[in-house]
Each structure stands twice: as C-alpha cells, then as structure tokens.
KEKE-3310 file (N, C-alpha, C; in steps of 0.2 Angstrom, whole numbers, plus 5000, padded with zeros to 4 digits):
npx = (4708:4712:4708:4716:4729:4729:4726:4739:4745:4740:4746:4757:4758:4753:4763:4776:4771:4769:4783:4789:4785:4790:4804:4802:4799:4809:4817:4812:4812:4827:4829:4819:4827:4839:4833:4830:4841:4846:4835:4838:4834:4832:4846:4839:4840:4839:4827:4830:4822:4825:4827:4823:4814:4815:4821:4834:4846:4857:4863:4866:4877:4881:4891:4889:4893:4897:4902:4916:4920:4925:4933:4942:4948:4954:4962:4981:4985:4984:4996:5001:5015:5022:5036:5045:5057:5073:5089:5104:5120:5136:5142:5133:5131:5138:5130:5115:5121:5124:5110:5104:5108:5107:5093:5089:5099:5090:5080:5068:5065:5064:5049:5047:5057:5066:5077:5085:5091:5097:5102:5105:5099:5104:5117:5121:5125:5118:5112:5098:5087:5073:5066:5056:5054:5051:5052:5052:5042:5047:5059:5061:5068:5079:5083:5082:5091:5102:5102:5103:5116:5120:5121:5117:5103:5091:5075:5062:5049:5037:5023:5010:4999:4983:4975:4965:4953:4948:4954:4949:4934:4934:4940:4927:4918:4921:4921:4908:4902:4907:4899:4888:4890:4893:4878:4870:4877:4871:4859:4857:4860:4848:4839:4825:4819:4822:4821:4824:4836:4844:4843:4850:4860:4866:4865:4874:4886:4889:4893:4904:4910:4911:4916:4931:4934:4935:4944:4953:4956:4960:4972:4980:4978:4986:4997:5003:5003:5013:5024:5034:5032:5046:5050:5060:5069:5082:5097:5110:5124:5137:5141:5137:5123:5126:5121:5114:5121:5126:5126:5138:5143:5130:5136:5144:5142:5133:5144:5151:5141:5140:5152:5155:5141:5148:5160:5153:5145:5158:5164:5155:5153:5166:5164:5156:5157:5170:5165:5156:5164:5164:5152:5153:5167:5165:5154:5158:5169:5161:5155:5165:5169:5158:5156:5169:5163:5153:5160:5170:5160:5154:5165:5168:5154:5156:5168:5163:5153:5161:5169:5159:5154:5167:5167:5156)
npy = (4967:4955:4959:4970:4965:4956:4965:4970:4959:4957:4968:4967:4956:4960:4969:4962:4955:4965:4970:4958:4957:4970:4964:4954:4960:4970:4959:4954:4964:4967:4954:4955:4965:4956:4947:4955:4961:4948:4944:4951:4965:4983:4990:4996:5004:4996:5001:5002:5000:5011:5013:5025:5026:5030:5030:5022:5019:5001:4996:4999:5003:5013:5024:5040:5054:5066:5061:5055:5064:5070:5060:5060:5072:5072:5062:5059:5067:5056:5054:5048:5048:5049:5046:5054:5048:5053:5048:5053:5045:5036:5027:5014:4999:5001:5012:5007:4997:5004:5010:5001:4994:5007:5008:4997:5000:5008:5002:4997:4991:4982:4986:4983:4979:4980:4981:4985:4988:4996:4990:4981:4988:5000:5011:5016:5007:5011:5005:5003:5007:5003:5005:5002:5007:5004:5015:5016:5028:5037:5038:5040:5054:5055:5043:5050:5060:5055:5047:5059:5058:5050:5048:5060:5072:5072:5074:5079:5074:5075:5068:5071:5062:5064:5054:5053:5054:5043:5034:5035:5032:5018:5012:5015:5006:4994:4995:4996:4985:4976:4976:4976:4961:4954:4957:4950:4937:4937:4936:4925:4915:4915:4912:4898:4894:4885:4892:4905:4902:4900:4911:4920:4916:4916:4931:4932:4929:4937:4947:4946:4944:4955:4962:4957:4961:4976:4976:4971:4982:4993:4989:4987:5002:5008:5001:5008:5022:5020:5015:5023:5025:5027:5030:5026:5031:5024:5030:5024:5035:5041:5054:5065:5075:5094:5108:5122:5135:5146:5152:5148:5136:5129:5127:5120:5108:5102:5101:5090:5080:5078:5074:5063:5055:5050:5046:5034:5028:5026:5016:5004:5002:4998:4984:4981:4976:4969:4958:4953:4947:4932:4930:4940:4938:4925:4930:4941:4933:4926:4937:4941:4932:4930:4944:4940:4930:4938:4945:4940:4934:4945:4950:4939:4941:4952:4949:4941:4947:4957:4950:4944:4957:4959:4951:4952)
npz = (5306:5298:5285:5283:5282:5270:5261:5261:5257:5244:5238:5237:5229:5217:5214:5213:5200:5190:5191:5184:5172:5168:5164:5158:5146:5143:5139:5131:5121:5119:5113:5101:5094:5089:5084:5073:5067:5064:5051:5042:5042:5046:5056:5070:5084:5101:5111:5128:5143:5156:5175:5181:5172:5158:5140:5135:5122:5117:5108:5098:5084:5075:5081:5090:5082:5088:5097:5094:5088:5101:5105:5095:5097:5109:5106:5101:5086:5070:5060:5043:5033:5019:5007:4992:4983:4971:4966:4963:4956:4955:4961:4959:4965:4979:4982:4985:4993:5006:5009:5011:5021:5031:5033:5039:5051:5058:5061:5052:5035:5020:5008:4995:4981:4966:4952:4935:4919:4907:4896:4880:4872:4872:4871:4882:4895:4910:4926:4934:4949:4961:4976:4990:5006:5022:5037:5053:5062:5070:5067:5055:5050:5053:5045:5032:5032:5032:5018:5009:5008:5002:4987:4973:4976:4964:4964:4977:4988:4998:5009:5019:5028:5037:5046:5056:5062:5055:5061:5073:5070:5067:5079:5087:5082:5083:5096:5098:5091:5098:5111:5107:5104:5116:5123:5114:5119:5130:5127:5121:5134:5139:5129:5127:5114:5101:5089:5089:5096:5084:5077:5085:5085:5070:5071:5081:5072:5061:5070:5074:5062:5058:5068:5068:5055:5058:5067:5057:5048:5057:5062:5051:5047:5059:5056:5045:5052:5060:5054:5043:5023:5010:4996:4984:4968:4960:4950:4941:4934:4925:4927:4938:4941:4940:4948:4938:4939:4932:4915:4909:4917:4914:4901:4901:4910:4899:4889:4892:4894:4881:4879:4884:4880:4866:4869:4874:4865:4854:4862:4866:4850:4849:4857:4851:4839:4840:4848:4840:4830:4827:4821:4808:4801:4795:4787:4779:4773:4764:4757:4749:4739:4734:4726:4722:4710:4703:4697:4688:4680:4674:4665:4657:4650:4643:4636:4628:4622:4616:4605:4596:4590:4584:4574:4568)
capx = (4715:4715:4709:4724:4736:4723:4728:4744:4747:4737:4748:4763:4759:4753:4771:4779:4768:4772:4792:4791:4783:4796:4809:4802:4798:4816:4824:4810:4815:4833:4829:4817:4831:4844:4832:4827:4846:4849:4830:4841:4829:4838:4847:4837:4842:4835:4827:4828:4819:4829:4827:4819:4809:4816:4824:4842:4849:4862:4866:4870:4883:4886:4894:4888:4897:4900:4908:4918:4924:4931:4939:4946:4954:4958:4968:4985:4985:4987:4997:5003:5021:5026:5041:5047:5064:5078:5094:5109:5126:5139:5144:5126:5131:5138:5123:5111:5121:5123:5102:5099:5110:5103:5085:5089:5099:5084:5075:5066:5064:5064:5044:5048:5065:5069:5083:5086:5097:5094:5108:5109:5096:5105:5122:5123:5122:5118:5107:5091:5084:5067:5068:5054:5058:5047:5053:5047:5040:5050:5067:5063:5070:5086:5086:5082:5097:5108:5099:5105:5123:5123:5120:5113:5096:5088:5072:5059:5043:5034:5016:5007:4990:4980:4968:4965:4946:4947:4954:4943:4927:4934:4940:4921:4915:4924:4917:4899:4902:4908:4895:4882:4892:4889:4873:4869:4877:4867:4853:4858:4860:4839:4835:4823:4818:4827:4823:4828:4843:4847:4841:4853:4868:4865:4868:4882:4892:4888:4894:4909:4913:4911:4923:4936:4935:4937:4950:4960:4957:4963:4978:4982:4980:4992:5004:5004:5005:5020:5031:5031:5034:5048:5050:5068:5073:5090:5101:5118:5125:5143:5146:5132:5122:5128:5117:5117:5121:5125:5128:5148:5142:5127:5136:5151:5139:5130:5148:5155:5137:5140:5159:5153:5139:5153:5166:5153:5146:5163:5167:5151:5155:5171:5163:5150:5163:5175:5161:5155:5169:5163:5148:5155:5171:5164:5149:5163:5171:5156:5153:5170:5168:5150:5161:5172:5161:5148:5166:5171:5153:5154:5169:5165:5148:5159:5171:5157:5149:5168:5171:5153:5155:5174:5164:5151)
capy = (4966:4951:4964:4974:4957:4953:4970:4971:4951:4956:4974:4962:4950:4965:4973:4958:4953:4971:4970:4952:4960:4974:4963:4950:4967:4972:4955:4955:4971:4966:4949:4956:4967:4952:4944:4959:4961:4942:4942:4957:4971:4987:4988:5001:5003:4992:5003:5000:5008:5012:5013:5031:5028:5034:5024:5021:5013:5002:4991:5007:5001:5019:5029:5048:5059:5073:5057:5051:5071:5072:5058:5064:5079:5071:5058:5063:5063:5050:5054:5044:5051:5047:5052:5049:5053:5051:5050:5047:5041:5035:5019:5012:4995:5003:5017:5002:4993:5009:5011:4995:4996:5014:5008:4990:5001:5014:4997:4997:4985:4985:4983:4981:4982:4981:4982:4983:4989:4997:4985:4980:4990:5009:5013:5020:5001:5012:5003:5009:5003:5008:5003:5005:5004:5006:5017:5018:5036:5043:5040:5043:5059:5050:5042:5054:5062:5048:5045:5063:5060:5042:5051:5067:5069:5077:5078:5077:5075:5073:5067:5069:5062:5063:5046:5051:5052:5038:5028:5034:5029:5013:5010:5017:5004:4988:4995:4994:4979:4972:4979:4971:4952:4953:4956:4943:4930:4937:4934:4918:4913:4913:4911:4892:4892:4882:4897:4910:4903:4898:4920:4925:4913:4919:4938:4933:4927:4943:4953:4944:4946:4964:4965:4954:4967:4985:4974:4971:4989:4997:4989:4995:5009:5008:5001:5016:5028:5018:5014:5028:5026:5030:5026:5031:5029:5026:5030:5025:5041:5042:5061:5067:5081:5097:5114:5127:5143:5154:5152:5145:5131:5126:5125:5116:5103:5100:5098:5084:5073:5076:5071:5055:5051:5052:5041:5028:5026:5022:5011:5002:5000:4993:4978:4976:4975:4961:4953:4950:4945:4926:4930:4946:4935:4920:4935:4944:4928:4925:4943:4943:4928:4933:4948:4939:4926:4942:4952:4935:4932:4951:4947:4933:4941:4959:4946:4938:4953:4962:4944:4946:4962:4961:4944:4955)
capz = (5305:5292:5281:5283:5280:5265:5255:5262:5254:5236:5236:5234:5223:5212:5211:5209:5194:5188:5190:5180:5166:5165:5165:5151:5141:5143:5137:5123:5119:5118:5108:5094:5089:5087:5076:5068:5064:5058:5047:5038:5045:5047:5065:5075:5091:5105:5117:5135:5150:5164:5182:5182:5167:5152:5137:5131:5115:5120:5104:5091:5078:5071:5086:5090:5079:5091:5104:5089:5087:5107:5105:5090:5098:5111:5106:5097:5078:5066:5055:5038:5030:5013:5004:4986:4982:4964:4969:4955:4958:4951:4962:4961:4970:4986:4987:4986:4999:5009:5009:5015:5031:5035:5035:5046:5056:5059:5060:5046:5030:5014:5006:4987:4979:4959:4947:4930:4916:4900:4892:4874:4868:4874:4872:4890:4899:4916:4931:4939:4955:4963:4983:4994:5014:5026:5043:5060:5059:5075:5063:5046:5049:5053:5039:5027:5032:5030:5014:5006:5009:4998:4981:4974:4975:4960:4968:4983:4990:5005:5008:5026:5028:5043:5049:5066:5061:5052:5067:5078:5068:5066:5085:5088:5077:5087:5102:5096:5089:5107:5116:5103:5104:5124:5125:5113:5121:5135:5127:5121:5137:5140:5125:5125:5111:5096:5081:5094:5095:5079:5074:5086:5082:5065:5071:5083:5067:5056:5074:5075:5057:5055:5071:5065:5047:5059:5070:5052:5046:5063:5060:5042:5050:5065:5055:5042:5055:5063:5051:5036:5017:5007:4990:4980:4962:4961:4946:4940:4929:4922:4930:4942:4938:4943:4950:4934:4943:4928:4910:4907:4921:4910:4892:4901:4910:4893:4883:4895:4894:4873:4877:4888:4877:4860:4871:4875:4858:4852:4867:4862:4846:4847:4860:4848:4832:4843:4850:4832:4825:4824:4813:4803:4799:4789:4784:4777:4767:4759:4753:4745:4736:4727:4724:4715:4705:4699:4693:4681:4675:4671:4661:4652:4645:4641:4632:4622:4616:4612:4599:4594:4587:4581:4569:4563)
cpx = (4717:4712:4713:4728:4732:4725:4735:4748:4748:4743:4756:4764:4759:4760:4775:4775:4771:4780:4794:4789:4787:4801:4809:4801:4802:4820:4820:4813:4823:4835:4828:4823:4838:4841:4832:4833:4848:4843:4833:4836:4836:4839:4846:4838:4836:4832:4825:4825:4824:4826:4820:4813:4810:4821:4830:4843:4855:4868:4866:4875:4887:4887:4893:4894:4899:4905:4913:4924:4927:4935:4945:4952:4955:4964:4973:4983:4989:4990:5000:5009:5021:5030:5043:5055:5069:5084:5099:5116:5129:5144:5137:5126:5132:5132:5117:5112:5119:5115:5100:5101:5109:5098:5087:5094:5094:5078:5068:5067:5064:5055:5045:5056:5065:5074:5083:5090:5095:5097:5107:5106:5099:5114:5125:5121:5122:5113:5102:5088:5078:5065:5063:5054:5052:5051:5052:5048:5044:5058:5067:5067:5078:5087:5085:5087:5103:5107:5103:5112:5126:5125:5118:5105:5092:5081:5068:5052:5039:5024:5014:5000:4987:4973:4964:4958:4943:4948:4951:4937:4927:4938:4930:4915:4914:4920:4910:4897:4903:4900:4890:4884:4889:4883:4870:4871:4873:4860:4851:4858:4850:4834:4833:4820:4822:4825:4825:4835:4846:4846:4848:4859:4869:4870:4875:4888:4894:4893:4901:4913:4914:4919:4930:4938:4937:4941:4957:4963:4962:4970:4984:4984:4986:5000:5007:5005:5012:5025:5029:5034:5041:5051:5055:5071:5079:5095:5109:5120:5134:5146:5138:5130:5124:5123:5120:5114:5122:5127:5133:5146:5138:5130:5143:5148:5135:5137:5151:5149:5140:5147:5158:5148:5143:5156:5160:5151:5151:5162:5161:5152:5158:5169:5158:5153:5166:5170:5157:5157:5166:5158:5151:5160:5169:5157:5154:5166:5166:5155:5158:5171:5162:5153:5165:5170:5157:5153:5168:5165:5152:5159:5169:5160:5151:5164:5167:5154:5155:5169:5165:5154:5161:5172:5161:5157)
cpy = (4961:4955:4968:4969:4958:4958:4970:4966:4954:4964:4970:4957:4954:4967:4968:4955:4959:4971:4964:4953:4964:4969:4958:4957:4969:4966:4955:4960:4970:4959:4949:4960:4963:4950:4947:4961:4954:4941:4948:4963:4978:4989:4996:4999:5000:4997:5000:5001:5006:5014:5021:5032:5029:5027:5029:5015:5011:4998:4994:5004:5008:5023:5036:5051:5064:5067:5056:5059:5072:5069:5058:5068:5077:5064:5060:5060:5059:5052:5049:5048:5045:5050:5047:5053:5049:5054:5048:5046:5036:5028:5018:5005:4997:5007:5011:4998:4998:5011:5006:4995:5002:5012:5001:4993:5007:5009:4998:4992:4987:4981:4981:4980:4978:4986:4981:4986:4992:4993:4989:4987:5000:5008:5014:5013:5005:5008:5007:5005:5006:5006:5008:5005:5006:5008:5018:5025:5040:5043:5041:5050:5058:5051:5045:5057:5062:5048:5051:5064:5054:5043:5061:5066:5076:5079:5073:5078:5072:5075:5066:5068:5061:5058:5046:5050:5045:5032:5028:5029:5019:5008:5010:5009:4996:4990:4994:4988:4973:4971:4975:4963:4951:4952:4953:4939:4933:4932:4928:4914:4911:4912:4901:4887:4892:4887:4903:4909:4905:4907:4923:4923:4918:4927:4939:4932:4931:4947:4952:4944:4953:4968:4962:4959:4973:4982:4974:4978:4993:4994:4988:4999:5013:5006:5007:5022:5026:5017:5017:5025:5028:5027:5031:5028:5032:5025:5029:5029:5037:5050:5064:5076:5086:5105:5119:5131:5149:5150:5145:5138:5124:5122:5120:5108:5100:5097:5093:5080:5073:5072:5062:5054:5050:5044:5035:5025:5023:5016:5006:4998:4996:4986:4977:4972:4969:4955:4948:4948:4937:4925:4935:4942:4930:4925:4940:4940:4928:4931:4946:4937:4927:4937:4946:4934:4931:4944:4948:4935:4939:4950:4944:4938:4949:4956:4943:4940:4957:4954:4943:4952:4963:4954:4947:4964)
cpz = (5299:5285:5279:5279:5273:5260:5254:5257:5245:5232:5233:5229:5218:5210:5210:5202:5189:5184:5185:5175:5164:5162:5157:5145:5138:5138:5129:5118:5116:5112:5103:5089:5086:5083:5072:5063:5060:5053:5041:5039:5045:5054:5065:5079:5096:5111:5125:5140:5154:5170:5182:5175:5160:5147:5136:5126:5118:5114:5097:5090:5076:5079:5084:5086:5083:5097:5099:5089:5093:5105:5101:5094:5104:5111:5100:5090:5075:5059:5050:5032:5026:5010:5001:4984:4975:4966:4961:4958:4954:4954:4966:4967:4977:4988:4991:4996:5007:5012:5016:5023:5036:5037:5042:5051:5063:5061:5057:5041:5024:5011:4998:4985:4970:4956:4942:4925:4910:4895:4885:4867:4867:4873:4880:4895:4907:4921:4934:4944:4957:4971:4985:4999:5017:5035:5048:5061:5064:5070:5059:5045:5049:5049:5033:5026:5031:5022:5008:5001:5004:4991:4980:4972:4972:4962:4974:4985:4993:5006:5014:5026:5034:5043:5054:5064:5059:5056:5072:5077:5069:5073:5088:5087:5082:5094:5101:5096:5093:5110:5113:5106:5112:5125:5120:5116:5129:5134:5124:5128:5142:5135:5125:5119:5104:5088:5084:5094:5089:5076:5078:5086:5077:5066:5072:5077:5065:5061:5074:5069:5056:5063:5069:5057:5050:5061:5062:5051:5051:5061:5055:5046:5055:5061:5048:5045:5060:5060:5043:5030:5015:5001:4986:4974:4960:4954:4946:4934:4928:4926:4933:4942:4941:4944:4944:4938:4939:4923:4907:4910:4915:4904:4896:4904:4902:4888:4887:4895:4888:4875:4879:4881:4869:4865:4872:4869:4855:4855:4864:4856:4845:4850:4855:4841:4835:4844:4845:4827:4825:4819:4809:4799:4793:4785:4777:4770:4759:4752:4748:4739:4730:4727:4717:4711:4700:4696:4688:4677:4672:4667:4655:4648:4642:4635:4627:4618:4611:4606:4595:4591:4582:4573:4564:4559)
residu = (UNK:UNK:UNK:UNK:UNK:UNK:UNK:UNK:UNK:UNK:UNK:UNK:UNK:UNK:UNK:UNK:UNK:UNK:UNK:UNK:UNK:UNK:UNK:UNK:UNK:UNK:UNK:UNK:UNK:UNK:UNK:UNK:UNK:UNK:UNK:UNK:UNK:UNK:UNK:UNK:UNK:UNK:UNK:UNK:UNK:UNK:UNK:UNK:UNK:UNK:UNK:UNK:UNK:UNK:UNK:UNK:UNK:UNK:UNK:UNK:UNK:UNK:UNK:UNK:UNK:UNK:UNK:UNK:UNK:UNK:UNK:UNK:UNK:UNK:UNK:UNK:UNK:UNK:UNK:UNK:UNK:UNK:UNK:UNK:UNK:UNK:UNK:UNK:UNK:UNK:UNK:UNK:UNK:UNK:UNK:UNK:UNK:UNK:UNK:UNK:UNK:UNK:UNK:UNK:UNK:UNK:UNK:UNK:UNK:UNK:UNK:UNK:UNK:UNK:UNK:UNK:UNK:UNK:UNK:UNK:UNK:UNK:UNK:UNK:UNK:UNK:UNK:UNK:UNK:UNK:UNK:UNK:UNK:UNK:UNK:UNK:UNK:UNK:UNK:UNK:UNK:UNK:UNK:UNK:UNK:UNK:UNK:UNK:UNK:UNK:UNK:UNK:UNK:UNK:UNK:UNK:UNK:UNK:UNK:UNK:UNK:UNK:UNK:UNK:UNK:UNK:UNK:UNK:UNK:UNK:UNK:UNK:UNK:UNK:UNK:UNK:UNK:UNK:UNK:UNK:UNK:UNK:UNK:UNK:UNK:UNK:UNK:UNK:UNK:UNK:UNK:UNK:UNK:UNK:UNK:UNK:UNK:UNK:UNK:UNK:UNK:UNK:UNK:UNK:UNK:UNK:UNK:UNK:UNK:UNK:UNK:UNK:UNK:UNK:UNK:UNK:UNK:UNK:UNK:UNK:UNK:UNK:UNK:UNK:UNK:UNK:UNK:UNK:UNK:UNK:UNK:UNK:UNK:UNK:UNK:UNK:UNK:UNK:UNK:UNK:UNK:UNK:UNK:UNK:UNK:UNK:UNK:UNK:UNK:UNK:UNK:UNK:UNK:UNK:UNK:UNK:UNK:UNK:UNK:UNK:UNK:UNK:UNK:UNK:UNK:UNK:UNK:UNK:UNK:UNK:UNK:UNK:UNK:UNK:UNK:UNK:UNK:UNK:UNK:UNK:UNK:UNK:UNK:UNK:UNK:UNK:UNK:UNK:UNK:UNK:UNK:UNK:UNK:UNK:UNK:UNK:UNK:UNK:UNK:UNK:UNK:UNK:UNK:UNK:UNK:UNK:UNK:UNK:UNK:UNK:UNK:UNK)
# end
C-alpha cells in the first residue's frame, strides 16, 4: 500500500514539474520575441502552443490577406469623390457670396479660397477666384445642384476613388498593433529582470508609435470619405459664353466679344489719359517749350548762313 501512495505521490510531482515548464516555455516564447523586436531583429511571429498541441502565432503585424479581403467585402465601400468645376458670371461678388451660403448650408466649409485680378496689366480688369469646399458626401449632390444655378458652368469633372482596401489594411494594422501592446504589458508585468524590461519598454514605445501613425492615417482616410472635394474656378466675364448651336450663333457670339473687347479698350484708355493727366500735363509743357527753343536756334543758324553768303 505505501508503495501505491509512493508512485501515486512521484506521478504528481512529475506533471506538475511538466506543466511549469510548459508554462515558462510559453512566456519565454512570448518574451524572446519582444526583445527580438526592440534588438531590431525582423518580427516573426511568436509561436504558442495551445491546449491540444499545436502552435498559433498570436503577435503578427501584417494581417492575413484573405481576412483583410472578407472584411473588405463585407464592409461597405469607401469611397473618395472629387469634383472640379469653371463656372463664369457676370455678378462675381454675389456668385461667390451665393457659394459660400450653399456649402455652410449643406454644412460644409470652405478649405482654400483665392482671389485675384488681372488689373492694370489687361485691359479687361475681370476677377477670378479659385474656392475649394469640402462637403459631407451624402449632400454634395445637393450642392452641386445648387452650384449649377449660380453661374454658367463651362465645364466638369468628377473623380471617384475607392480606399476600402486601404482602410481595411490599415484598421487591420491597429488591431495587430493592440494585440501586440497587450501582451507586452503582460509580459512586462513578469518580467524581473532590469534589461528585460528596459528590451521590452523599448518595443512597447515603437508599438505605440506605429499605432498612433495607422490611428492618424485611418482618419485622413475617414475624413476623405466623409466629407468630398470640390474644387471651382470662378470667372467674372462681361456677357457669358453662349452654346454654338449653328453657324449665325457662332459668328454673332464672336462679333459681340470683338464689340466688348473694342468698347473696353477705349473705356481704358480714356481712364488711363485722365488719370495721367498730372504727369502728361507738365510732360507736355516741357515738350513744347524744347520745341520752341530748337525752332529759334534753327533760325538764328539759317539767318547766319543767309548774311554769310549775301557778304561773300
């Protein structure tokens, strides 16, 4: 009978000596790859044994590409609209103001905005403006519509870009990148010894920076597929172009820009002649005054020669 006990005892001690050794196996397992990561090694997966025997990686960075591909399809797509538009008009200040109360009422914003002038150097002092807005994607169609009615719009063009894979990868990426931080600080939390920590600080830094980088990225991403592009350069004309439909159309649009650009050249002119008048006027004095000292000194030397000759 104490022979029975006596195996029965040593069979125990044996499987727990067993099970302590899996168990340090497993955190070693999980710790050499956190140094292997911060000593700059390249991060292979940490395998772990599981319950039945077999290993699992659980601290993978790059996420399965065929998981990365459900999620894909099954989460709706990410799309990215842009749209560029020239609009012309002929009361530039209202269209302008008109814009901007269309987008803040679509709530929406303005991301750029510029204005300038061709002024002194054109005859044709017209305005150009170049306004980008940014619109939350369920009403840009709204306002596009709105957008048409402000001016005419010479032309158009519409740019969809799909990111969904793009935001997958990089959802995928945060989640790895969790799932790593955790069981670091697990393994911080046994780790005694002082360059263990300090190996796995280290990693945790790197782990927590690369998630804070996809965390910015994803939200680029979120806010380009939330709130779309559209980008409008806005001219001020004098008579707004008109659709050549035949012929008589064409040559009559072509003799009223010649009649407009004739009329503004004058107009031009004359503000350039008035508004010159303070230098032209003593410019003018001047030049009638050398006028008339050269036309005496002509004089004289044609009188000096004609008494010279009538001597001889």
């Amino acid at each position: 009978m104490k022979k029975i006990l006596a195996v029965i005892v040593c069979t125990f001690l044996l499987l727990g000596i067993f099970a302590s050794c899996g168990a340090k196996s497993k955190d070693k397992a999980m710790f050499d790859y956190a140094v292997g990561e911060a000593n700059g090694k390249p991060a292979e997966p940490a395998a772990v044994e599981t319950a039945e025997g077999g290993k699992v990686s659980k601290y993978s960075i790059t996420a399965d590409a065929s998981a990365q591909t459900a999620d894909a399809e099954a989460m709706s797509e990410k799309l990215v609209k842009t749209v560029t538009m020239r609009i012309e008009t002929k009361e530039f200040t209202a269209c302008i103001a008109s814009l901007k109360a269309s987008a803040a009422a679509n709530g929406g914003y303005i991301e750029t905005s510029e204005t300038s002038s061709n002024g002194y150097y054109n005859y044709n002092e017209n305005r150009f403006a170049s306004i980008t807005f940014r619109i939350p994607a369920d009403k840009l169609d709204a306002f596009l519509e709105g957008t048409e009615e402000k001016g005419k719009v010479t032309s158009k063009s519409e740019n969809v870009e799909n990111v969904t894979m793009e935001y997958v990868d990089v959802e995928s990426r945060i989640k790895a990148c969790t799932a790593e931080r955790d069981s670091l600080l697990e393994i911080l939390k046994k780790a005694n010894n002082v360059a263990d920590i300090i190996s796995v600080r280290e990693r945790l830094t790197q782990v927590n920076y690369e998630i804070e980088s996809y965390s910015a990225r994803l939200r680029v991403l979120e806010n380009r597929v939330s709130y779309s592009t559209v980008s409008i350069d806005i001219s001020e004309v004098q008579r707004v172009t008109q659709e050549e439909t035949s012929l008589g159309v064409e040559i009559k649009n072509r003799f009223l820009e010649s009649w407009d650009s004739l009329v503004e050249f004058f107009r031009s002119f004359v503000v350039w002649f008035i508004g010159g008048i303070p230098v032209l006027l003593p410019l003018a004095v001047v030049i009638v005054i050398a006028v008339i000292i050269i036309r005496k000194k002509i004089k004289k030397r044609k009188a000096k020669k004609a008494a010279v000759s009538g001597k001889e």
